[in-house]
C-alpha beads as a LAMMPS data file, in Angstrom:
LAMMPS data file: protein, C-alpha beads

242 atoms
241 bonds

1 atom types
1 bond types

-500.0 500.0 xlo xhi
-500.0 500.0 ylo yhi
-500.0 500.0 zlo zhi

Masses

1 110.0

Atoms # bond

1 1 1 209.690 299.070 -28.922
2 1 1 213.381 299.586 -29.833
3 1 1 214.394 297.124 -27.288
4 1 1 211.917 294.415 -28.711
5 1 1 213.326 294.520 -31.788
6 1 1 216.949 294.539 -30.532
7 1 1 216.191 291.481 -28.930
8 1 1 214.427 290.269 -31.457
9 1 1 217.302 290.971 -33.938
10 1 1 219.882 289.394 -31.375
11 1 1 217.480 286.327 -31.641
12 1 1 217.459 286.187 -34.908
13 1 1 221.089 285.988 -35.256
14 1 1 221.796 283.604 -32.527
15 1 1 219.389 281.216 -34.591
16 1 1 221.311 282.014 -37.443
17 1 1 224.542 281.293 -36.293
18 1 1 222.683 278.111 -34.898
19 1 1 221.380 277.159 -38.088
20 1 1 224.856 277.675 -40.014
21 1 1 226.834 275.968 -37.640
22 1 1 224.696 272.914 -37.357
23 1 1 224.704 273.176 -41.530
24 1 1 228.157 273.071 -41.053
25 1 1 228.669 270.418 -38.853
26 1 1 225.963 267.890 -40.545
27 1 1 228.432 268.556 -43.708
28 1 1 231.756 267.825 -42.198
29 1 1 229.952 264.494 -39.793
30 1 1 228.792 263.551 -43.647
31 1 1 232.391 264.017 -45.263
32 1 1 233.943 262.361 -42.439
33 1 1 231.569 259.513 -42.877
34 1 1 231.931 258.901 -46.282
35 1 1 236.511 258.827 -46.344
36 1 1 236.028 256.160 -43.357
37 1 1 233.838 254.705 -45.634
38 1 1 236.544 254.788 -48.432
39 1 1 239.448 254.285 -46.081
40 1 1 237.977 251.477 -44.020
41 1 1 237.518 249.627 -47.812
42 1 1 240.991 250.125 -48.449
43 1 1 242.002 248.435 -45.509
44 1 1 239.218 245.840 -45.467
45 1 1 240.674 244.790 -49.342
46 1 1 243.949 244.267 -47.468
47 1 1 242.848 242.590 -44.863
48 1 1 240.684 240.168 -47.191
49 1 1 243.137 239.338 -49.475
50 1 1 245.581 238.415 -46.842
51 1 1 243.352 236.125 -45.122
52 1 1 242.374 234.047 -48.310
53 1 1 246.005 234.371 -48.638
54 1 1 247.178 232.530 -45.580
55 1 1 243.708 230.246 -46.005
56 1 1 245.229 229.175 -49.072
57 1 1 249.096 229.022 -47.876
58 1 1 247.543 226.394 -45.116
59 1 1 245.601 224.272 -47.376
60 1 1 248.500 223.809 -49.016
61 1 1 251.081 222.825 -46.487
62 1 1 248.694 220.063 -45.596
63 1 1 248.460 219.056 -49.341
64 1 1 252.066 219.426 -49.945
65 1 1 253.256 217.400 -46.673
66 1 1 250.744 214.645 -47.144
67 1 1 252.594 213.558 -50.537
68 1 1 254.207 210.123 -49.929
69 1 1 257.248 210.877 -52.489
70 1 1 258.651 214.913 -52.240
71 1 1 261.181 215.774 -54.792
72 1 1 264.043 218.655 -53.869
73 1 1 263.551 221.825 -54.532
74 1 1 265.785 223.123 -57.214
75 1 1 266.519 225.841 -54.198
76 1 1 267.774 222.886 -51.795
77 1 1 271.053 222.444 -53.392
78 1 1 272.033 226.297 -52.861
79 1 1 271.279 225.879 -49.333
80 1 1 274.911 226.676 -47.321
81 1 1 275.427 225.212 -44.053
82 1 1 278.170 226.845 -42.029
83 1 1 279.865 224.492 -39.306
84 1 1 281.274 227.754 -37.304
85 1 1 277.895 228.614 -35.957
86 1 1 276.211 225.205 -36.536
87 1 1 273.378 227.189 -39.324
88 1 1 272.354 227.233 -42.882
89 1 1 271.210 230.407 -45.181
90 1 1 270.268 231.192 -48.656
91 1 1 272.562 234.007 -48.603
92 1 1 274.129 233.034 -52.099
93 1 1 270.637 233.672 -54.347
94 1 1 271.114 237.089 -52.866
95 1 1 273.422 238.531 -55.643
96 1 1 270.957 236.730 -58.346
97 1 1 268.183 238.820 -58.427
98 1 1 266.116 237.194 -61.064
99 1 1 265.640 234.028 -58.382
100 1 1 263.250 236.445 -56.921
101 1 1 263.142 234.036 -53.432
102 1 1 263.298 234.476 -50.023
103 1 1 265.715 233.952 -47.631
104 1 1 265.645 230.325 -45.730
105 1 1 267.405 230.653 -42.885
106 1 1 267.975 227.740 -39.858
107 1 1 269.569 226.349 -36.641
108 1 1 271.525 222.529 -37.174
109 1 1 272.448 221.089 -40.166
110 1 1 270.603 220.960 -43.220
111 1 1 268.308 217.498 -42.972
112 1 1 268.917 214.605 -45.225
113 1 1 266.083 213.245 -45.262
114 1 1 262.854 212.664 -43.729
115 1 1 259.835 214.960 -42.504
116 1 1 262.379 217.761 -41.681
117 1 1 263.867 217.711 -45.116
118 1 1 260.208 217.858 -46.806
119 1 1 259.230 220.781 -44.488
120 1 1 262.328 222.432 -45.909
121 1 1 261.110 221.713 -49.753
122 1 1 257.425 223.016 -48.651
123 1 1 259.212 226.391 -47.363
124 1 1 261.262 226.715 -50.444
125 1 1 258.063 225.864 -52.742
126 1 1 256.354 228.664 -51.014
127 1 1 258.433 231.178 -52.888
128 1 1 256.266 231.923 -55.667
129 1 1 253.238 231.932 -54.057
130 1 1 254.879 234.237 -51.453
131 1 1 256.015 236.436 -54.778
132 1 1 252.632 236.308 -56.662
133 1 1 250.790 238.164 -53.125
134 1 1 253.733 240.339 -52.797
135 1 1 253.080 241.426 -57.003
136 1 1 249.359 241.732 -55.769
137 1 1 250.105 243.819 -52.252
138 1 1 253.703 245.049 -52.759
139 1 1 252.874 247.583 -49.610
140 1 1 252.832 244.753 -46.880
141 1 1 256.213 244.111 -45.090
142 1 1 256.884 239.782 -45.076
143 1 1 255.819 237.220 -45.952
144 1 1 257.121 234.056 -44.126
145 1 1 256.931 230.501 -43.063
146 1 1 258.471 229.692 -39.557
147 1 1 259.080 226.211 -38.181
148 1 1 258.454 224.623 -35.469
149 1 1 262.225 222.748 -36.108
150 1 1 263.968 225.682 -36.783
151 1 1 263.946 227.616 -39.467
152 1 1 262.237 230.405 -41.246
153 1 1 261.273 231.153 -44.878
154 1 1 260.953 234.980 -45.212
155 1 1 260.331 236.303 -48.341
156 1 1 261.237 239.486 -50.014
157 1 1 264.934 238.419 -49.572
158 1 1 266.843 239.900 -46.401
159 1 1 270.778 238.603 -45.914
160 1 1 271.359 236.575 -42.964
161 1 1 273.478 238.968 -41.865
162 1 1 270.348 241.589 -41.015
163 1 1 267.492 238.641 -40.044
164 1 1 267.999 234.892 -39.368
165 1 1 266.279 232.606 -37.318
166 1 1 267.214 232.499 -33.577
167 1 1 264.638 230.632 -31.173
168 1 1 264.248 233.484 -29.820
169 1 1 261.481 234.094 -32.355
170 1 1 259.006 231.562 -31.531
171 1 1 258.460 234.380 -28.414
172 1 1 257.513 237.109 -30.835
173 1 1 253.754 237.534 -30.755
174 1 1 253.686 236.592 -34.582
175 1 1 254.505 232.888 -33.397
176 1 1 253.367 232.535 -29.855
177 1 1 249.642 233.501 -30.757
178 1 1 249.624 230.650 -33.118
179 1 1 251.007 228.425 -30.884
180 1 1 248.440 224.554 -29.868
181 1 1 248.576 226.293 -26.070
182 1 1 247.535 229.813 -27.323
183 1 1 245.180 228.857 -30.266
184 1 1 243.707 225.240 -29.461
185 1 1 241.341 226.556 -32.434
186 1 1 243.663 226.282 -34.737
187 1 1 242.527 229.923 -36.150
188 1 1 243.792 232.437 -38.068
189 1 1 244.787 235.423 -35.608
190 1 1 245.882 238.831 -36.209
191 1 1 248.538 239.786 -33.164
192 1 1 248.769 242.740 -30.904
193 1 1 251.413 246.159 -31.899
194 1 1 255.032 245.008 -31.534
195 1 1 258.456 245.792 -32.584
196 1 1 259.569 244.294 -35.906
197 1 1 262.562 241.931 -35.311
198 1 1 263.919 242.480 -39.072
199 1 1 263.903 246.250 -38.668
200 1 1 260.651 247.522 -39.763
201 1 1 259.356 249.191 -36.986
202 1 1 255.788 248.833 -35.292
203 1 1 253.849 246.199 -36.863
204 1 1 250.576 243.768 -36.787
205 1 1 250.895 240.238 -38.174
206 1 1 248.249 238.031 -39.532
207 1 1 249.474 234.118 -38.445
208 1 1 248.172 230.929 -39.266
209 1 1 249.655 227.463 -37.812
210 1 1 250.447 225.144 -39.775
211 1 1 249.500 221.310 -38.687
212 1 1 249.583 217.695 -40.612
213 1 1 248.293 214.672 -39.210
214 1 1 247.774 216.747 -36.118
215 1 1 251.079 217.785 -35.134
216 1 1 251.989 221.518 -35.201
217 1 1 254.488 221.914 -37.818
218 1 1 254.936 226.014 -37.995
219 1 1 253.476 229.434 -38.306
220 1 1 252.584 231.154 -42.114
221 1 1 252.752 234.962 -41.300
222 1 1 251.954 237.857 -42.964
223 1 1 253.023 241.727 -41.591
224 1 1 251.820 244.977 -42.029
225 1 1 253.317 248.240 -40.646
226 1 1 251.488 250.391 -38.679
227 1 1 253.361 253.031 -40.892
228 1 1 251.690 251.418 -43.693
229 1 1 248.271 251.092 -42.537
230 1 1 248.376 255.028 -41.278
231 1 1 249.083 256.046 -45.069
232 1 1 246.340 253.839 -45.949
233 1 1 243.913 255.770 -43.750
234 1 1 245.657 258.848 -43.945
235 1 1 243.118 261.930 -44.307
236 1 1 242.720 265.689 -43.178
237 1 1 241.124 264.696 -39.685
238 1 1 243.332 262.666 -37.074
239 1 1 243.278 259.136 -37.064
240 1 1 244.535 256.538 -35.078
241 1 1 245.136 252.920 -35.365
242 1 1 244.094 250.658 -32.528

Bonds

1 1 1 2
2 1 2 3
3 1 3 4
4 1 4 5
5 1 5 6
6 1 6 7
7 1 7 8
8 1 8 9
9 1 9 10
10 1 10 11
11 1 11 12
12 1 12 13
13 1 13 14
14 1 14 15
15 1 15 16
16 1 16 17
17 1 17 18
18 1 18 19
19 1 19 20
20 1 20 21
21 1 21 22
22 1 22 23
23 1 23 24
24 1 24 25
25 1 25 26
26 1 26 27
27 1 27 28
28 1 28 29
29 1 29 30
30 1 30 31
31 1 31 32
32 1 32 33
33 1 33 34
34 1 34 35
35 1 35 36
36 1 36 37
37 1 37 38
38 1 38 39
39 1 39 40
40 1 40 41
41 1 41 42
42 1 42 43
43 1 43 44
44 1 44 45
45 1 45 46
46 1 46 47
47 1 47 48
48 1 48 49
49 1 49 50
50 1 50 51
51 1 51 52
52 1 52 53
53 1 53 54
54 1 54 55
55 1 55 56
56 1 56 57
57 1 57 58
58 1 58 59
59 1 59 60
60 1 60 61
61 1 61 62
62 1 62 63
63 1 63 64
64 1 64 65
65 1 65 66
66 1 66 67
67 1 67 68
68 1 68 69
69 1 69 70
70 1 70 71
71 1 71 72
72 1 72 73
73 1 73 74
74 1 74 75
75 1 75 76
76 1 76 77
77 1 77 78
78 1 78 79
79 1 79 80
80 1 80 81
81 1 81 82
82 1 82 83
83 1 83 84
84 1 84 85
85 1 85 86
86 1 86 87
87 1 87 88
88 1 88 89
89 1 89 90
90 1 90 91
91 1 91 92
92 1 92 93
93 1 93 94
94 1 94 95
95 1 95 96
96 1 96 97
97 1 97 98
98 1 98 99
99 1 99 100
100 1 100 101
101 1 101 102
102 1 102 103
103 1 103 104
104 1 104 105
105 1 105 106
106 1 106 107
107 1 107 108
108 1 108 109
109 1 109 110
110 1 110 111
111 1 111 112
112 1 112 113
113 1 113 114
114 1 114 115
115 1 115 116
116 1 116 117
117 1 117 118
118 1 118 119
119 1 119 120
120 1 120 121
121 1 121 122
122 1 122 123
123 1 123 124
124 1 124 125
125 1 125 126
126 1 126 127
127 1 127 128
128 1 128 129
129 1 129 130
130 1 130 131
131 1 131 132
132 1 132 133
133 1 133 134
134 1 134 135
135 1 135 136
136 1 136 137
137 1 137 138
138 1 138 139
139 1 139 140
140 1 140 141
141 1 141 142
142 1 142 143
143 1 143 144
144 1 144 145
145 1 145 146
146 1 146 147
147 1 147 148
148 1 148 149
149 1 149 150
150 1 150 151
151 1 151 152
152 1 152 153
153 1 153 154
154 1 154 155
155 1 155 156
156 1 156 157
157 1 157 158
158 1 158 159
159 1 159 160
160 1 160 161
161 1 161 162
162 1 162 163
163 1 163 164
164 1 164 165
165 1 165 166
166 1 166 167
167 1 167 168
168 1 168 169
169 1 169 170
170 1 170 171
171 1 171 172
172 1 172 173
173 1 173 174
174 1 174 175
175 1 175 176
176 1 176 177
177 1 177 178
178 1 178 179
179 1 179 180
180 1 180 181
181 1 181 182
182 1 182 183
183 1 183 184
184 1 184 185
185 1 185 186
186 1 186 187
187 1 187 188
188 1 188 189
189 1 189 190
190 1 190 191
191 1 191 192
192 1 192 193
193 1 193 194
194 1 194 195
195 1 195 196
196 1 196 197
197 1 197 198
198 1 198 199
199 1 199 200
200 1 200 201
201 1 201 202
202 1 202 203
203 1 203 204
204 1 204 205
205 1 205 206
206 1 206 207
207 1 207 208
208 1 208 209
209 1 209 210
210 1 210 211
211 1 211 212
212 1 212 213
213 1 213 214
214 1 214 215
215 1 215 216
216 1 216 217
217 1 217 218
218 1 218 219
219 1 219 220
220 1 220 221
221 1 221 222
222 1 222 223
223 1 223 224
224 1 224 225
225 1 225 226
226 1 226 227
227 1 227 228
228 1 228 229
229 1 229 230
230 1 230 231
231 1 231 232
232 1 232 233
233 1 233 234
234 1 234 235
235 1 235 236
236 1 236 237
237 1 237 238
238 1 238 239
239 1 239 240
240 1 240 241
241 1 241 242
């Protein structure tokens, strides 16, 4: 009889233990559930906004390049062009902080005229749009506009002596997805992990090309960190960004 209810007892506690442990575990499977939940909105608000973003940024290229008369920007005329290494920089609006621009940056002389010239203008007219979404989502790393002829647009400001445009970048996944071989689409692409060339680390890029009247013109980019997007998710259980 004694050993009956021993095992009985030892039953009873094994169901128990069950019984708490599977409380315990339909808890913590719920709590997990509902911070992915809240995390994954966090990053889905980002990830929104930045695509109506660069939806936007497109439309308007198109709209801004298909104006038969394109005045200067008031930005053109600080523009430097330095004959010693045959490129041109903003470098000057640097030490003026309330231009609040970003840092144009190119290969050859500055353009006189022509379809160059007004892609130049479009860049520069980017500015404040590029500083209203950076107001809105002051956590992401660039904004920028790179060209197909040369140049890039990459706001906040960086000095030309940390970034400028070498050809090297139309390699960097951030223009090569976007690229008529690589996106005959024409679609808006998030790239792969890689190495920031400005200095920010690990990143992902959201990229749009850029066409009018069906030749590619450039890439419209926006980057995130994966050090960014890790605070973003950041909770007690391990997470990992793929």
């Amino acid at each position: 009889m004694k050993k009956i209810k021993n095992i009985f007892m030892a039953c009873f506690m094994v169901a128990l233990i069950i019984t708490m442990f599977y409380g315990n575990y339909i808890t913590q499977i719920k709590e997990m559930e509902s911070i992915t939940v809240t995390k994954a909105a966090i990053v889905n608000k980002r990830i929104i906004l930045s695509k109506a973003f660069i939806e936007n940024m497109t439309m308007l290229s198109e709209d801004y390049l298909n104006h038969e008369d394109i005045h200067d920007s008031a930005l053109l005329g600080h523009l430097d062009y330095n004959s010693l290494n045959d490129s041109f920089n903003l470098d000057v609006l640097g030490s003026y902080k309330y231009f609040n621009v970003g840092n144009l940056t190119g290969i050859g002389e500055i353009p006189k005229e022509g379809k160059y010239r007004d892609e130049i203008n479009m860049a520069l007219e980017f500015n404040k749009y590029f500083r209203n979404f950076y107001n809105i989502l002051p956590d992401i790393a660039w904004i920028y506009y790179t060209s197909e002829h040369n140049f890039i647009n990459m706001y906040p400001w960086v000095s030309s002596r940390v970034f400028k445009f070498s050809e090297e970048l139309k390699n960097v996944e951030f223009y090569s997805i976007a690229l008529p071989e690589n996106n005959p689409d024409r679609k808006i692409l998030w790239t792969p992990v890689y190495t920031d060339h400005a200095g920010k680390g690990l990143m992902v890029t959201l990229s749009s090309p850029v066409y009018f009247k069906d030749e590619f013109r450039g890439v419209i980019s926006i980057d995130l960190t994966t050090k960014i997007l890790s605070k973003l998710i950041n909770s007690n259980y391990d997470t990992y960004i793929i």
